[in-house]
C-alpha positions as CSV (number, residue, x, y, z in Angstrom):
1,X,-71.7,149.3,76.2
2,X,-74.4,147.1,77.0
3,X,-76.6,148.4,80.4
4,X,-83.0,147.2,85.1
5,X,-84.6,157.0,112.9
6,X,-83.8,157.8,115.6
7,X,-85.0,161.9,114.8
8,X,-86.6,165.0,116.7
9,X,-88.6,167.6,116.0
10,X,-86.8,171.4,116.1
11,X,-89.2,174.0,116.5
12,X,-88.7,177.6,116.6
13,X,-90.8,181.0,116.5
14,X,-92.0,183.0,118.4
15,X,-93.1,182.5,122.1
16,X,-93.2,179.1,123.2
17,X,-92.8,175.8,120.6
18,X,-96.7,175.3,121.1
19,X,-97.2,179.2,120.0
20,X,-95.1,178.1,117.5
21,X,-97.3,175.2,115.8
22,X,-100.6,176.9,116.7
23,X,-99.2,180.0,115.0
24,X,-98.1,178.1,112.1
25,X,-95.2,180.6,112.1
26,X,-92.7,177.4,111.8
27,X,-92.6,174.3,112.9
28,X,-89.8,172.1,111.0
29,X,-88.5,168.5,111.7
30,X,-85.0,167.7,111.6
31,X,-83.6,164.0,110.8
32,X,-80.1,163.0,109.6
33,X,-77.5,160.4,110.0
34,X,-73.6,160.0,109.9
35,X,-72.7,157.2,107.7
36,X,-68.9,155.3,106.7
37,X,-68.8,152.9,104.1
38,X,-66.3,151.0,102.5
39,X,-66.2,147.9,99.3
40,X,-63.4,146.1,98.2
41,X,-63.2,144.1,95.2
42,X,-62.9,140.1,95.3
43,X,-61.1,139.5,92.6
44,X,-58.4,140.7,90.4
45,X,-59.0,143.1,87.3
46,X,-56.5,144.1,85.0
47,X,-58.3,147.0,84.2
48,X,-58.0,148.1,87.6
49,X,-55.1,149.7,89.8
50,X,-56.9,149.8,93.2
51,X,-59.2,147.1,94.9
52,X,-61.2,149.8,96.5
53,X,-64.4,150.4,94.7
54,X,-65.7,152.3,97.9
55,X,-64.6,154.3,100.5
56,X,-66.8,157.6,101.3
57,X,-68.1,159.2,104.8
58,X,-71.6,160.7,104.0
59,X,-73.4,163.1,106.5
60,X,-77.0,163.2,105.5
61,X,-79.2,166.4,107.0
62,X,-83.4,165.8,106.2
63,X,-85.5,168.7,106.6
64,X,-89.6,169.2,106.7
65,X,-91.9,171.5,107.4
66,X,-95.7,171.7,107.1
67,X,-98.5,174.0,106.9
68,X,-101.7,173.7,105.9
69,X,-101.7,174.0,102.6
70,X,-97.9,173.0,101.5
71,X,-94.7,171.3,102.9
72,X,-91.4,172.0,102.3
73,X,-88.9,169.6,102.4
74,X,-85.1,169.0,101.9
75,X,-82.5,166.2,101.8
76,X,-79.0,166.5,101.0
77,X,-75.9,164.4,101.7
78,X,-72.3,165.9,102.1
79,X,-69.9,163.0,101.4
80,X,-66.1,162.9,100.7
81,X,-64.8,160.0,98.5
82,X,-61.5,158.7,99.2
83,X,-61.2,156.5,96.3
84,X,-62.0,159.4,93.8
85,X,-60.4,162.1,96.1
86,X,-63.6,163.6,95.7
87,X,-66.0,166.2,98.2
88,X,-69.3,166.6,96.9
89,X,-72.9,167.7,98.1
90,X,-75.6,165.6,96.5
91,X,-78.9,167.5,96.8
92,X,-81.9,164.0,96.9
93,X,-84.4,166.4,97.5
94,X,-85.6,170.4,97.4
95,X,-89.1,170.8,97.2
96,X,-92.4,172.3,97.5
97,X,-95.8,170.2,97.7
98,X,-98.9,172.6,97.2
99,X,-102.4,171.0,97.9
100,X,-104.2,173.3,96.2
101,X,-107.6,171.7,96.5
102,X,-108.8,168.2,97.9
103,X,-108.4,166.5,94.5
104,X,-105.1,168.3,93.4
105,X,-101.6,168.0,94.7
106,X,-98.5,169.5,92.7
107,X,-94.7,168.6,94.0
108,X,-91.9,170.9,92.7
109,X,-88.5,170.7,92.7
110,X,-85.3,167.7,93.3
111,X,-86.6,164.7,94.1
112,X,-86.4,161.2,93.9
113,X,-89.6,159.3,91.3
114,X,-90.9,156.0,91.6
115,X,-93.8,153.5,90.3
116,X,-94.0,150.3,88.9
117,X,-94.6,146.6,90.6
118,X,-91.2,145.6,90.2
119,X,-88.5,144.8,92.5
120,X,-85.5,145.8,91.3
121,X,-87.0,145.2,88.1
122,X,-87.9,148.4,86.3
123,X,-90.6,148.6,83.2
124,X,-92.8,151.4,83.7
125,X,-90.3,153.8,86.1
126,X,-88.3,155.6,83.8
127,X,-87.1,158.0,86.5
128,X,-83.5,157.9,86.4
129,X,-80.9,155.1,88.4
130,X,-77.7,155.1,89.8
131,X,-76.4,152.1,88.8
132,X,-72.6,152.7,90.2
133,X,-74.4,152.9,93.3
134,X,-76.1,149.8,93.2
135,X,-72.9,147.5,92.1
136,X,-70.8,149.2,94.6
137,X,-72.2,148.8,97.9
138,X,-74.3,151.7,99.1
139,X,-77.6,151.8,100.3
140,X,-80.5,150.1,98.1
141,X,-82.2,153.9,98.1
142,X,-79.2,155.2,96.2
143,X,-80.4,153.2,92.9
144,X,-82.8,155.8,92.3
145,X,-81.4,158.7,91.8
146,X,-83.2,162.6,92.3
147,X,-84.8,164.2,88.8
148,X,-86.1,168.3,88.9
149,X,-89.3,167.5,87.9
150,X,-92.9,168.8,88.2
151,X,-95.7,166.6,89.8
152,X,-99.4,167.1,89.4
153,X,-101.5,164.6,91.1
154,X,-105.4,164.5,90.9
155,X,-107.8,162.5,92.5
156,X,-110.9,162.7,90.7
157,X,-112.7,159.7,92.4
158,X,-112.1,156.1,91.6
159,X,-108.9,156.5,90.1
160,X,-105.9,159.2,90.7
161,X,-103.7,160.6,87.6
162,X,-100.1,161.6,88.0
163,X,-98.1,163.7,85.5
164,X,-94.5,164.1,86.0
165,X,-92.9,166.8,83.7
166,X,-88.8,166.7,83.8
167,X,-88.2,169.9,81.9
168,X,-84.1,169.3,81.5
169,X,-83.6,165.3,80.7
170,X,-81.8,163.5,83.5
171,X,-80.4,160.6,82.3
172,X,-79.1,157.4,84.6
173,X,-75.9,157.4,86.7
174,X,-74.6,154.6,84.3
175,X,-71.3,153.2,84.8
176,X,-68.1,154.9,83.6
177,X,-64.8,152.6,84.4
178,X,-63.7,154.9,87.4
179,X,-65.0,152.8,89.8
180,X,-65.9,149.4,87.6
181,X,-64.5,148.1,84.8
182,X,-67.0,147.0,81.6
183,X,-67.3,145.5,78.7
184,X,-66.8,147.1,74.8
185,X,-68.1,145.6,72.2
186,X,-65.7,148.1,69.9
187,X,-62.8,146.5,71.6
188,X,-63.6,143.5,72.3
189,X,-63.1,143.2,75.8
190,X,-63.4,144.9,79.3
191,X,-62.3,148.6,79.8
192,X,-62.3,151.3,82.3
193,X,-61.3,154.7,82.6
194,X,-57.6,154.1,83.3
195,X,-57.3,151.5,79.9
196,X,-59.6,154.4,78.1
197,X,-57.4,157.1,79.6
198,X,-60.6,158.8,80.5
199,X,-64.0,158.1,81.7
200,X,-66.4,157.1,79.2
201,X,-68.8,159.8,78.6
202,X,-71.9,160.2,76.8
203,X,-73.9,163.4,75.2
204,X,-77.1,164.0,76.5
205,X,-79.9,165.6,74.6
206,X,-79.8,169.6,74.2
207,X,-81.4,171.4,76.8
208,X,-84.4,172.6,75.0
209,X,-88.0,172.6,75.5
210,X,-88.4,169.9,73.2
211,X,-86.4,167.3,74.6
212,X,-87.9,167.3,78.3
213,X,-89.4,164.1,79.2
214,X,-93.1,163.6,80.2
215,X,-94.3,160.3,82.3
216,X,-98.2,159.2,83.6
217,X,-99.8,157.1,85.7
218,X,-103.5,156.0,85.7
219,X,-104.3,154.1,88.7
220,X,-107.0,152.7,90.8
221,X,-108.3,149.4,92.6
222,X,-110.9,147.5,91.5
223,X,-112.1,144.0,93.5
224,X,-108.8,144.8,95.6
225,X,-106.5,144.3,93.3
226,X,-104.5,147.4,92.3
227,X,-104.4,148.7,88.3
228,X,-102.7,151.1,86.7
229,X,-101.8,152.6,83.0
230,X,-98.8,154.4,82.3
231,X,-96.9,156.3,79.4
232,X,-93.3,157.9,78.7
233,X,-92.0,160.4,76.1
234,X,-88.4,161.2,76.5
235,X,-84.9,159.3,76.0
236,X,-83.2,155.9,76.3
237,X,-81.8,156.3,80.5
238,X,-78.7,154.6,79.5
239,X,-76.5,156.4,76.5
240,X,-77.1,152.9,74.7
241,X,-77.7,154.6,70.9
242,X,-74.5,156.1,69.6
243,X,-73.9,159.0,66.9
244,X,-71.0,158.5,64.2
245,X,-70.8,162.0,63.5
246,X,-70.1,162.9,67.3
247,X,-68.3,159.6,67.9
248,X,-70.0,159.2,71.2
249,X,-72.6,157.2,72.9
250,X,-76.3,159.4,73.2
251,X,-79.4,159.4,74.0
252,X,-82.1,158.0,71.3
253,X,-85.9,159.3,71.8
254,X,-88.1,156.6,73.7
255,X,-91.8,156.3,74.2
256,X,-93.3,154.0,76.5
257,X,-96.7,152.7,77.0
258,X,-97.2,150.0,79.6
259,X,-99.8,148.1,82.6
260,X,-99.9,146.6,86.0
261,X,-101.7,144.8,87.8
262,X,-101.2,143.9,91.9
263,X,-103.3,142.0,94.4
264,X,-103.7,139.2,97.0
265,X,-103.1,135.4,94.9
266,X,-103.4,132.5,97.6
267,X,-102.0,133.2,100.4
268,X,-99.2,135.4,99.2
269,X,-99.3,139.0,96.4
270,X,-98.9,138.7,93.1
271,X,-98.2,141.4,90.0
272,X,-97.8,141.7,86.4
273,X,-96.7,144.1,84.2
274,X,-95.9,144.7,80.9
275,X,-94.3,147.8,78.6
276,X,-93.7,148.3,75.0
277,X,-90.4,150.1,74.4
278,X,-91.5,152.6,71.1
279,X,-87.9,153.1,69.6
280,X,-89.2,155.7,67.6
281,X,-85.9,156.7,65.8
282,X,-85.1,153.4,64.5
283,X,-85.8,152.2,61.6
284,X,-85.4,148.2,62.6
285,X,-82.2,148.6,60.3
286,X,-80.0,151.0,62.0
287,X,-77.1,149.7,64.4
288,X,-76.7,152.4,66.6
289,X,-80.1,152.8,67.9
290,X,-81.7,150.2,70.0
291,X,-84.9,148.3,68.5
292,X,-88.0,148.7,69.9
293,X,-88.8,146.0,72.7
294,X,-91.8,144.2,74.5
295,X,-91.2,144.0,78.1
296,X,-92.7,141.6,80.4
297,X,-92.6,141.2,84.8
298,X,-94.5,138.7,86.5
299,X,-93.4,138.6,90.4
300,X,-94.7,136.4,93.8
301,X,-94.0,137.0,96.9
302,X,-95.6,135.3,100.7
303,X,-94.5,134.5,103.8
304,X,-93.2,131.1,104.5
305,X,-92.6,131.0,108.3
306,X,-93.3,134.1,110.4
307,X,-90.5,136.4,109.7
308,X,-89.1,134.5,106.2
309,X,-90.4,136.2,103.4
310,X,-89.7,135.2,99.8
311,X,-90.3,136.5,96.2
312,X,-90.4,135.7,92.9
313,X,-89.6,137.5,89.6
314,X,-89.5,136.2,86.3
315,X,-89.0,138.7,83.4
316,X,-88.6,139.4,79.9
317,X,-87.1,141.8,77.1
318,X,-88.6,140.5,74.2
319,X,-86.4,142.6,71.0
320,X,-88.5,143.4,67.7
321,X,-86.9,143.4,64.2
322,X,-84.2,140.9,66.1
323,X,-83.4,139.5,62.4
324,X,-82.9,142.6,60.9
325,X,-80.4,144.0,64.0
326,X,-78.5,140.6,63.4
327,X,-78.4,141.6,59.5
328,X,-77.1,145.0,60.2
329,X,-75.2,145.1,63.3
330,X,-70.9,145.3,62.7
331,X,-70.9,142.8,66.2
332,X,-73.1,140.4,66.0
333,X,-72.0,137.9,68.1
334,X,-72.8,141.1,71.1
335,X,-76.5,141.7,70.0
336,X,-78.6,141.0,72.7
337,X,-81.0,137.7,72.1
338,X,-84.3,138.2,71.1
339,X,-85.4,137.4,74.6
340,X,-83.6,138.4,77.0
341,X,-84.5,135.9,80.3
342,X,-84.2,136.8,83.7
343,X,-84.9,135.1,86.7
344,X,-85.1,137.3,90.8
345,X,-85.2,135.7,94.2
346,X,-85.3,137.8,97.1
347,X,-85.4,135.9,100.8
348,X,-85.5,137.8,104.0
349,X,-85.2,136.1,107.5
350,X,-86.0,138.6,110.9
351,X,-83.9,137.5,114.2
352,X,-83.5,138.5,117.5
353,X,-86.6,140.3,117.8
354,X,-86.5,141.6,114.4
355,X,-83.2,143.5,115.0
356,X,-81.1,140.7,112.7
357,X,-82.2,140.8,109.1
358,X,-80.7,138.1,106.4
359,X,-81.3,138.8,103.0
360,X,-80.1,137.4,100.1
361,X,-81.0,138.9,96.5
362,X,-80.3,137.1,93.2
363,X,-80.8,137.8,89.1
364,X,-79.8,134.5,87.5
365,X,-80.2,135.2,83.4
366,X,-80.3,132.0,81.6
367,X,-80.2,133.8,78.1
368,X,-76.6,135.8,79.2
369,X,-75.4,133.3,81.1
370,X,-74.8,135.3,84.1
371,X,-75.6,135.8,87.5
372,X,-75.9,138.6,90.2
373,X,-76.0,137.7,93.7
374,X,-76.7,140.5,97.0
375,X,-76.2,138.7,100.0
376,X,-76.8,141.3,103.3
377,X,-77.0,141.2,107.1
378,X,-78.5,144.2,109.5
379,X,-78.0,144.5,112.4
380,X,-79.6,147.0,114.9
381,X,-77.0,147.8,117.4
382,X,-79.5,150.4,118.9
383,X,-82.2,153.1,117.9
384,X,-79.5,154.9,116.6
385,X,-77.0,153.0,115.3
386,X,-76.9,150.3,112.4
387,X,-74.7,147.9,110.9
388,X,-74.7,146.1,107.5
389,X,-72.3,144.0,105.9
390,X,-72.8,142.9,102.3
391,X,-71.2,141.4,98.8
392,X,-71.8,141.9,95.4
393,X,-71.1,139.1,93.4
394,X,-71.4,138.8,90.0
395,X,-70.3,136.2,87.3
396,X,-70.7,134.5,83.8
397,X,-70.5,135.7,80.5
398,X,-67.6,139.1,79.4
399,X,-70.3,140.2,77.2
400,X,-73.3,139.0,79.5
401,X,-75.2,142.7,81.8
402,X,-73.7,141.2,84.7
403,X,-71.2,139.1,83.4
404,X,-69.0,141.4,82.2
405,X,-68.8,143.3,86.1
406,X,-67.8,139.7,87.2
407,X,-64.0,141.3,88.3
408,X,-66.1,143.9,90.1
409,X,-67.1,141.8,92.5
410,X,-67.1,142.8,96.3
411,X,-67.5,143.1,99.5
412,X,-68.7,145.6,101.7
413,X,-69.6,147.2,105.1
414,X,-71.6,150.0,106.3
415,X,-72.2,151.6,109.9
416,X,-74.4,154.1,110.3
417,X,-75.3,156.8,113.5
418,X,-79.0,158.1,112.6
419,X,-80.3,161.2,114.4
């Protein structure tokens, strides 16, 4: 399997609420919102016995509070799933922030990791996704998905260093074939858990010491454009290796080492960056590991008129040893090219006093022939309440990233009460 407020402030102590913050006995803000969303699929798929691919209510309660020295914060989201018959609580965030000094932060606990230039391009972030999420409709925060991790941040000066240790490996939310059907190379063809009988499933690395995962960030600006440095020991995200003995997709180890660069070009902001992909289990002769890559991003984005925006992307997975994957691979035909093209455009249009947004998002891949288009509108109703309707349209090539989702296509709609 081939896989890139309306709010308020509650405060309680004792005394009055001033007493309260003076006192610094607590002082917490509340936020939150009520949410239904729903996605139904396009097209036909085989694989398939419902057209729903989404239909959850999600109540979402966001808690903070501050002191001088720390902040506490928590976001978690109670949502009942009536395409899986499912009631979960999905804790985003749970943690503590210490400023121990004026040049060190530490953040621990759940939350939710990001860096990196790209726009829904990812080199340098390998904090886990939720890629079910992103093909089915829900919000565009939901691609990233929460990690129990450590965060030290210094600031020694010109530059600041963040180290983010993730002592229990969290992999991606990587699609399964309950929700959307994909492609298996083993079969050939396109699957999903009712054709597989189950959902596909994947062993993670063994919860020891030695398989936690360790990401850093250099960064700084110098002559206003911003520069960073970054490195990654850990996994492959995506169960994209896979072990004969177990007979099931894992987890290879994966070290990254990668740059960026961001800053005013004309009359718009440009960025580059690049990553090398150190598959350090393979060989450049083994099958079921991925080869090492070289990773390249280079992205635009200015405004045309006031209020249209548009961007830019051009990027590339550039696969070492290609020849020798080709030699030794039992699929051939499947392996990935050696470069792996894609194309982004990303246009937003404001209206109506900036309470109408258009947007329309698009990965167009020359090299798999296939195409991913996002197509949104927002609308504002009021402070509180907000409505989105959206599609997810993908097509081109079974064997192709986005190809092979093509019968996953869909449609959705969103309304949401935010307090």
């Amino acid at each position: 399997m081939r896989w890139a407020t309306f709010g308020w402030s509650l405060l309680v102590g004792l005394g009055s609420p001033e007493a309260a913050w003076a006192q610094d006995e607590f002082a917490a803000e509340v936020h939150g919102f009520a949410q239904a969303a729903t996605a139904i699929r396009l097209l036909d798929d085989a694989t398939q016995s419902d057209d729903l691919v989404l239909g959850e209510v999600r109540f979402r309660l966001d808690l903070s509070h501050f002191t001088d020295r720390a902040e506490f914060s928590f976001k978690g989201d109670f949502t009942t799933d009536g395409l899986l018959d499912e009631t979960e609580i999905d804790i985003r965030r749970a943690m503590i922030t210490l400023h121990l000094s004026d040049e060190i932060d530490v953040r621990a606990g759940r939350q939710v990791l990001t860096w990196g230039t790209g726009d829904f391009v990812f080199l340098n972030d390998l904090f886990p996704k939720d890629f079910v999420s992103f093909f089915v409709g829900r919000d565009d925060e939901f691609l990233k998905a929460p990690s129990n991790a450590v965060k030290g941040t210094w600031y020694p000066g010109p530059v600041t260093v963040d180290l983010v240790w993730t002592p229990v490996f969290e992999p991606d939310r990587f699609i399964t074939g309950e929700r959307l059907s994909f492609f298996d190379p083993s079969e050939p063809g396109l699957v999903s858990a009712e054709t597989m009988g189950q959902p596909f499933t994947a062993a993670p690395p063994a919860k020891q010491a030695e398989n936690g995962e360790l990401a850093g960030r250099i960064s700084g600006t110098a002559g206003g454009y911003e520069l960073a440095l970054y490195g990654y020991a850990g996994f492959t995200k995506g169960p994209i290796a896979f072990d004969r003995a177990l007979d099931l997709a894992v987890h290879s180890r994966l070290a990254v080492y990668g740059a960026s660069v961001r800053g005013a070009l004309g009359s718009g902001i440009a960025n580059i960056e690049v990553a090398y992909y150190d598959s350090a289990d393979d060989p450049g002769t083994d099958p079921d590991v991925p080869n090492s890559q070289f990773r390249g991003l280079a992205g635009y984005e200015r405004e045309l008129v006031p209020d249209l925006t548009l961007g830019l992307q051009y990027y590339v997975e550039w696969t070492q040893n290609h020849d020798l994957l080709l030699a030794n691979s039992p699929t051939p035909e499947f392996a990935p090219d050696e470069a792996r093209h894609t194309f982004t455009v990303r246009s937003t249009y404001r209206l109506r006093q900036q309470t109408l947004l258009l947007s329309l998002f698009a990965f167009l891949s020359p090299s798999d022939e296939d195409i991913h288009l996002r197509p949104s509108l927002t609308y504002k109703w009021s402070d509180a309440v907000t409505l989105v309707a959206g599609a997810n349209i993908m097509a081109g090539e079974e064997a192709g990233f986005f190809g092979q989702l093509q019968n996953n296509s869909n449609g959705y709609i969103r309304i949401r009460y935010g307090f």
